[in-house]
C-alpha positions in Angstrom: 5.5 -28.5 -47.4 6.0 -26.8 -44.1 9.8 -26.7 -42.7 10.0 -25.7 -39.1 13.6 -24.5 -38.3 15.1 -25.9 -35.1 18.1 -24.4 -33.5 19.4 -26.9 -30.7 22.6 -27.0 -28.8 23.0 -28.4 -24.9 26.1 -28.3 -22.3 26.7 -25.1 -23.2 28.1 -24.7 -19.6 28.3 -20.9 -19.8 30.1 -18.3 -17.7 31.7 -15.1 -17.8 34.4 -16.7 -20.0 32.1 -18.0 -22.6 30.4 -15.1 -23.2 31.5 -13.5 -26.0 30.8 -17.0 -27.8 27.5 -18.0 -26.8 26.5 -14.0 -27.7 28.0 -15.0 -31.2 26.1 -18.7 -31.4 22.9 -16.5 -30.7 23.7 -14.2 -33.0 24.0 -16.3 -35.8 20.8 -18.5 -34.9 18.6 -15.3 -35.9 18.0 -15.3 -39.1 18.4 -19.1 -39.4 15.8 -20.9 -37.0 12.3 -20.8 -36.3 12.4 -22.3 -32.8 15.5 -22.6 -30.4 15.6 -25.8 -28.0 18.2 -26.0 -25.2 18.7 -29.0 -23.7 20.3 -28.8 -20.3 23.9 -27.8 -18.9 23.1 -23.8 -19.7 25.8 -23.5 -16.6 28.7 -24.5 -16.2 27.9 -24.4 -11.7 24.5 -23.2 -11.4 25.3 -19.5 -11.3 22.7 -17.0 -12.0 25.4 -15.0 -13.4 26.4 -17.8 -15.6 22.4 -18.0 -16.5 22.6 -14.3 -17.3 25.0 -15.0 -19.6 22.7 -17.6 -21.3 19.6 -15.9 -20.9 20.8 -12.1 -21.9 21.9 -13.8 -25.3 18.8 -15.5 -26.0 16.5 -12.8 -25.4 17.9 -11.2 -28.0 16.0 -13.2 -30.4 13.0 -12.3 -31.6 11.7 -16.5 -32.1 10.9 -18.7 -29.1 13.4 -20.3 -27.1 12.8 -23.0 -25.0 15.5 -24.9 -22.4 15.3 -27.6 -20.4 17.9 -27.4 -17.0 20.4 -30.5 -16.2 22.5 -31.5 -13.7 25.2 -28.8 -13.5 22.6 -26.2 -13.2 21.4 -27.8 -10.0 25.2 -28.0 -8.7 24.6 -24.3 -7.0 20.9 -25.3 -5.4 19.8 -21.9 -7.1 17.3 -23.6 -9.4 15.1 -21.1 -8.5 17.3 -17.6 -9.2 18.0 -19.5 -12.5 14.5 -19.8 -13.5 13.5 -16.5 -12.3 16.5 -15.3 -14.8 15.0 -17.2 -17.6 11.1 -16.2 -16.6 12.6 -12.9 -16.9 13.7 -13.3 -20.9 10.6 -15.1 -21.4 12.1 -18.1 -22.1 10.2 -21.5 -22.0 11.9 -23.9 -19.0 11.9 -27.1 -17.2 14.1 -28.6 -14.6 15.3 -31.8 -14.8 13.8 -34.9 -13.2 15.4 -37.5 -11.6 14.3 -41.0 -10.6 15.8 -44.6 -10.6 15.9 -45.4 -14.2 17.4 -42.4 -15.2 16.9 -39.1 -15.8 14.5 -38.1 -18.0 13.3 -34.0 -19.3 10.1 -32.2 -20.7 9.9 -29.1 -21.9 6.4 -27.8 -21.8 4.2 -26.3 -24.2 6.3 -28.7 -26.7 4.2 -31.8 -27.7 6.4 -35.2 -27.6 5.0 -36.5 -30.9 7.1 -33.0 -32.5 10.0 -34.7 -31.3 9.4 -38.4 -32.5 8.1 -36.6 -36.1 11.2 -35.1 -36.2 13.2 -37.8 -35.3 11.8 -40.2 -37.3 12.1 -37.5 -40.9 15.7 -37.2 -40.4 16.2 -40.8 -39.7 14.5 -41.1 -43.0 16.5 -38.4 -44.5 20.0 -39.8 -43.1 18.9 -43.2 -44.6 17.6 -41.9 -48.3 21.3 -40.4 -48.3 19.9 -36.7 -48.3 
């Protein structure tokens, strides 16, 4: 059987003070994942320098990484300096969508039915007790 290795972490809300950890989180997700998902909050206000911060750490992987952009990294309406930062690492992106029942994300390149797969084998897993 096939494993695929997913790294995932979100609200990382990074700056210039959480540098030195998110550089360390990276680090250790390099020898341990196949695929790295990042789901929203990469700032803590929408900064590209707090984006660098995010960015320069991932690109120092040598396995695809993939983010998805919430709300705080629309607080500084610099979407597109953000994403030019992330185009730049060649990370995988897409901003988050609002409407009226909520907000929803989609990261693409990434089919949905990966996700409900893996959903539903660790819900399996966390049920057999293993």
């Amino acid at each position: 059987m096939t494993c695929i290795r997913i790294a995932a972490a979100g609200d990382l809300h990074a700056d210039q003070r959480t540098r030195s950890r998110i550089e360390e989180a990276f680090a250790h997700v390099a020898g341990a994942a196949d695929v790295v998902l990042l789901a929203g909050d990469l700032t803590a206000h929408g900064e590209p320098d707090e984006m660098e911060v995010v960015a320069s750490a991932a690109a120092g992987l040598d396995l695809p990484v993939y983010a998805v952009l919430g709300n705080h990294d629309h607080h500084a309406n610099r979407v597109d300096e953000l994403t030019r930062l992330l185009e730049q690492k060649k990370i995988e992106y897409e901003a988050i969508a609002s409407s009226g029942l909520g907000e929803a994300a989609w990261i693409w390149g990434l089919p949905l039915v990966l996700g409900f797969v893996f959903w539903a084998w660790m819900m399996r897993r966390m049920s057999a007790g293993g």
